[in-house]
C-alpha positions as CSV (number, residue, x, y, z in Angstrom):
1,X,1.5,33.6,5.1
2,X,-0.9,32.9,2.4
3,X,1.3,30.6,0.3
4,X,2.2,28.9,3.8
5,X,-0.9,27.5,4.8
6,X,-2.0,25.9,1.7
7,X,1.5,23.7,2.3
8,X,2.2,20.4,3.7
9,X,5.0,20.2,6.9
10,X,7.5,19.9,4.5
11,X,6.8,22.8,2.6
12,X,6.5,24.9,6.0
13,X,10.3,23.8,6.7
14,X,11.3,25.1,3.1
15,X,9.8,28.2,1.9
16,X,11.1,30.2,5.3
17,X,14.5,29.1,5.8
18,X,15.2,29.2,1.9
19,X,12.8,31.8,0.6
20,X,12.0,34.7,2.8
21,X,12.0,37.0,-0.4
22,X,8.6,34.8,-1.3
23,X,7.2,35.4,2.6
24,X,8.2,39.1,2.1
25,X,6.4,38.8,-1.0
26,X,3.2,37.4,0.4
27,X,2.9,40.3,3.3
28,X,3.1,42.9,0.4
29,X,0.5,41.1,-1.6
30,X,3.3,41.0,-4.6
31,X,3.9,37.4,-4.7
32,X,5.8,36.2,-7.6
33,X,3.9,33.4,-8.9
34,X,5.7,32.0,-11.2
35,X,9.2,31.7,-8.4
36,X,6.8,30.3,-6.1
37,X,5.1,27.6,-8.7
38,X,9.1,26.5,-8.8
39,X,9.1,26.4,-4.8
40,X,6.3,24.4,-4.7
41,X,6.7,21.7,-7.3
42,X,10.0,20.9,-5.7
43,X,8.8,20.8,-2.2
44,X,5.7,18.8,-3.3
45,X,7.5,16.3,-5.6
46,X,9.8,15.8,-2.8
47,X,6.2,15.0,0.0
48,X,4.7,13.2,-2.8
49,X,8.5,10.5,-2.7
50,X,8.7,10.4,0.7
51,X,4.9,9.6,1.6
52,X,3.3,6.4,1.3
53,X,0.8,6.2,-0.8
54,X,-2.1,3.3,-1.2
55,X,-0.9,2.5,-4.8
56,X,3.2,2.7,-4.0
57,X,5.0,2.6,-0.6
58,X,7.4,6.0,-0.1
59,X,11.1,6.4,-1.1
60,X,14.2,6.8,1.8
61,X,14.8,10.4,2.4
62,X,18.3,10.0,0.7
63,X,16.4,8.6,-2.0
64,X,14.2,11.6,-3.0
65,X,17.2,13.9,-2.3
66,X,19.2,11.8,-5.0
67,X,15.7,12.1,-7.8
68,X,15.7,16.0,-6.4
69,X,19.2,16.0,-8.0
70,X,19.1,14.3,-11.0
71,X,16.2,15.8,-12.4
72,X,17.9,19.7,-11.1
73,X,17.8,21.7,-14.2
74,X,15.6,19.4,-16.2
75,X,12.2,19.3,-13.8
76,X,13.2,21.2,-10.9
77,X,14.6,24.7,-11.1
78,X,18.5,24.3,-10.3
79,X,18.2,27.5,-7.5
80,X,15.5,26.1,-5.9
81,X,16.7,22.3,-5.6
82,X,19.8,23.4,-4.3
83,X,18.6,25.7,-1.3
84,X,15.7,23.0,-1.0
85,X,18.7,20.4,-0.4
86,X,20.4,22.6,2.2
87,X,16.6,21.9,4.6
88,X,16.0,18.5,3.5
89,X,18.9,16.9,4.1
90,X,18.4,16.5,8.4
91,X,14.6,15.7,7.5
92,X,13.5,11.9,8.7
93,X,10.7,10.0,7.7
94,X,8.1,10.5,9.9
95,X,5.9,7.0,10.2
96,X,2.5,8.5,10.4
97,X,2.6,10.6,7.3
98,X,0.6,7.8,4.6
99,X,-2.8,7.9,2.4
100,X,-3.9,4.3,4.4
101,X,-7.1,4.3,6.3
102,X,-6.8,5.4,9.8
103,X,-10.4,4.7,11.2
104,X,-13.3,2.5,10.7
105,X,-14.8,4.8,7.7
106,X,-11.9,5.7,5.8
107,X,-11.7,1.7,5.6
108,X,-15.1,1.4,4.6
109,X,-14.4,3.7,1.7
110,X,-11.1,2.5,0.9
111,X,-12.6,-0.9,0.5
112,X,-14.7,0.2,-2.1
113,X,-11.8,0.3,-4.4
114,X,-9.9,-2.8,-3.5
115,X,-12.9,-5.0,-2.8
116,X,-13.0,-8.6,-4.5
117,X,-16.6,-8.1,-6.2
118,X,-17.5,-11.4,-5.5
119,X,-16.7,-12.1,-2.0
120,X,-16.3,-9.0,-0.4
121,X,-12.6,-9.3,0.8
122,X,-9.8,-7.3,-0.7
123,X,-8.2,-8.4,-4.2
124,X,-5.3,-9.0,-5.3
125,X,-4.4,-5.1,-6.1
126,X,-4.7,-4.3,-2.2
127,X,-2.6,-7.2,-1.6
128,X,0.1,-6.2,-3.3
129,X,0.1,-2.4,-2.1
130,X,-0.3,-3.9,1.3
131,X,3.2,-6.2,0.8
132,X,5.0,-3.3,-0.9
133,X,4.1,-0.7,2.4
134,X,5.2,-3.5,4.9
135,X,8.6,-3.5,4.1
136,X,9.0,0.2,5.5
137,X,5.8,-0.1,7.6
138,X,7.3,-3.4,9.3
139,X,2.8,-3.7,10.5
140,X,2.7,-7.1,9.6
141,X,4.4,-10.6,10.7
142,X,2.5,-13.4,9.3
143,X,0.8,-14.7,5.9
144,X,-1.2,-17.6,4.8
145,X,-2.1,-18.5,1.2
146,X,-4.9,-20.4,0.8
147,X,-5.7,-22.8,-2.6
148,X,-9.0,-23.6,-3.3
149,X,-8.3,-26.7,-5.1
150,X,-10.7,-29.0,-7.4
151,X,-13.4,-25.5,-7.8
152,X,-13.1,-26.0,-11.4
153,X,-14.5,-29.8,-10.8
154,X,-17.1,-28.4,-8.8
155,X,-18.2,-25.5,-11.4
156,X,-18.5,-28.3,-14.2
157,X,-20.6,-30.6,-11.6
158,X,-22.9,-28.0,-10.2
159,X,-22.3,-24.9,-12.3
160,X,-20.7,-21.5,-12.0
161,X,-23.4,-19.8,-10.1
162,X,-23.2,-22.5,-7.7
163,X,-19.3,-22.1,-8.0
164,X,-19.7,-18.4,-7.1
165,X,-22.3,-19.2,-3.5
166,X,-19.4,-21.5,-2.8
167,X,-17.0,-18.5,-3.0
168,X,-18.4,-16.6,-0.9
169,X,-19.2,-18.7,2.0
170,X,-15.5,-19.1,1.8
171,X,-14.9,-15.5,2.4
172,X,-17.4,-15.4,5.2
173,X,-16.3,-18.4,6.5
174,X,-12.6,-17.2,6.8
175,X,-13.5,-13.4,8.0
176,X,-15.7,-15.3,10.8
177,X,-12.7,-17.5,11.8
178,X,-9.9,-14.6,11.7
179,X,-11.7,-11.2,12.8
180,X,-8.9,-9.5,13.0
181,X,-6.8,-9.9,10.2
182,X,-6.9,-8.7,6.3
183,X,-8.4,-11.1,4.0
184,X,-8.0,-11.0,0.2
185,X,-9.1,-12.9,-3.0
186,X,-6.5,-13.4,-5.3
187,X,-6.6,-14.8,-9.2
188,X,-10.0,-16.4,-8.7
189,X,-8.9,-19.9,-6.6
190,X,-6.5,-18.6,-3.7
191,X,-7.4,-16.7,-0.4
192,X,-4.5,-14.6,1.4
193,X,-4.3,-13.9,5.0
194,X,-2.5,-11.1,6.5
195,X,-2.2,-10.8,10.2
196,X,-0.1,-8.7,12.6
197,X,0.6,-11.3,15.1
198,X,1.8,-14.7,14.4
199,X,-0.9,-17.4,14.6
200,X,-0.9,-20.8,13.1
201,X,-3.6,-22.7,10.5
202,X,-2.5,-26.9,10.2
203,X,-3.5,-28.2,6.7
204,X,-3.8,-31.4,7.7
205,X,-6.3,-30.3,10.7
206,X,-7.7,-26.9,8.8
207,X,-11.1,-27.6,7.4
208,X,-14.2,-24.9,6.7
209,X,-17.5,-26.2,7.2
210,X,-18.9,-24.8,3.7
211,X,-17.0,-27.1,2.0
212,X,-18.2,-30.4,3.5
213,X,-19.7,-32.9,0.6
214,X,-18.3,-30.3,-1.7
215,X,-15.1,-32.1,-3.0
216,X,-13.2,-29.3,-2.5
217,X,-10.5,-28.8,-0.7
218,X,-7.6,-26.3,0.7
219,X,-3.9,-26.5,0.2
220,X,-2.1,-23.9,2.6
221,X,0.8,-22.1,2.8
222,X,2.7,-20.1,5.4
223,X,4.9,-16.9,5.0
224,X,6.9,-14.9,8.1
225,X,6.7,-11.3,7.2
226,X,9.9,-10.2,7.7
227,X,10.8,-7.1,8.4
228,X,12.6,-4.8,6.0
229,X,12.3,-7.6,2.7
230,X,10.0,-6.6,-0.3
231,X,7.5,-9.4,-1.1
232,X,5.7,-9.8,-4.3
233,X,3.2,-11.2,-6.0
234,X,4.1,-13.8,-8.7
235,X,1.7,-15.6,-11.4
236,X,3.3,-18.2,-13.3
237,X,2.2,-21.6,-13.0
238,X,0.6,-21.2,-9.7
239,X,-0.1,-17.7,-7.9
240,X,3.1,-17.2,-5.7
241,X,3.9,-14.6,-3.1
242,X,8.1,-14.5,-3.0
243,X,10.6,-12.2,-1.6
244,X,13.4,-9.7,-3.2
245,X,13.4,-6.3,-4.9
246,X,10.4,-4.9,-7.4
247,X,10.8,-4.0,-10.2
């Protein structure tokens, strides 16, 4: 009863199908400790692979039962992996279980940790959590990269500070024009869009008003999300967003 209710769903599912000796245990105020330790370091290794988390999207439930068994006898006590198996193997995935912000303050505070200090938007970091989750979250369709090209000009004309004001009006400029979508900063020069819904941005029309007079301009490029494809971000001789497995 005790040990229950300091446990996640999946551990509820666990301990009293496989373990009613523990439950037993627990009403007679005897609990072994050191069998249920065991219980729950299986049960919460196997929450912790099959949840997504901001920093690493979750594993397939076949997935975590395969890492459940190869690291049986070695992690995991061998008894308790294989009556955890006989429970785990008709779980699913349920889509809601996740560490991503779910309202408007949980946002706020998540920000704090993936914000671009300079402009405000989300960095690169975020961005990449954010294309790792999609493939199983399937939450968003389109992309737009966008270069900032000749800034470096610009910083040697006017100077850095001036460089950085420019920056940020970008930001603004671009969370003004697309409200609702995800905007991130990414290796100083490029700005990523992230939207749920398809919607198009012309680089021969597209133009931002803070950039009049400036000499710079903005090269874009346009990605379709698909669905069940890892994306990733790739730095070589320009920044890159491609598709395929992560390492």
């Amino acid at each position: 009863m005790l040990l229950n209710t300091a446990l996640p769903d999946y551990h509820f599912k666990i301990l009293p199908f496989a373990f009613a000796d523990i439950h037993s245990a627990v009403l007679e105020a005897k609990v072994d400790f050191v069998l249920a330790n065991r219980v729950i370091t299986v049960a919460d290794a196997f929450d912790t692979m099959t949840t997504n988390r901001i920093y690493k999207p979750r594993k397939a439930i076949n997935e975590a039962v395969k890492e459940l068994k190869r690291l049986s006898g070695n992690q995991f006590d061998p008894d308790i992996v294989t009556a955890a198996l006989k429970v785990l193997k008709n779980i699913e995935n349920r889509e809601d279980i996740n560490q991503l912000p779910k309202n408007q303050m949980e946002q706020r505070r998540f920000s704090y940790f993936f914000s671009d200090k300079l402009t405000g938007v989300y960095n690169e970091d975020y961005l990449q959590i954010i294309l790792q989750n999609n493939k199983e979250l399937h939450e968003y369709k389109c992309l737009h990269n966008l270069h900032i090209k000749n800034l470096q000009q610009y910083n040697n004309r006017q100077g850095w500070e001036e460089g950085n004001i420019l920056m940020q009006k970008i930001a603004y400029e671009i969370q003004d024009r697309y409200p609702d979508t995800l905007q991130f900063r990414a290796y100083g020069q490029y700005f990523v869009i992230i939207s749920k819904e398809h919607f198009t941005i012309q680089e021969e029309t597209f133009f931002l008003s803070c950039l009049k007079g400036t000499g710079v301009q903005v090269e874009t490029d346009h990605i379709d999300l698909k669905q069940d494809t890892a994306y990733y971000i790739e730095k070589m001789e320009k920044f890159e967003i491609q598709c395929g497995a992560i390492s």
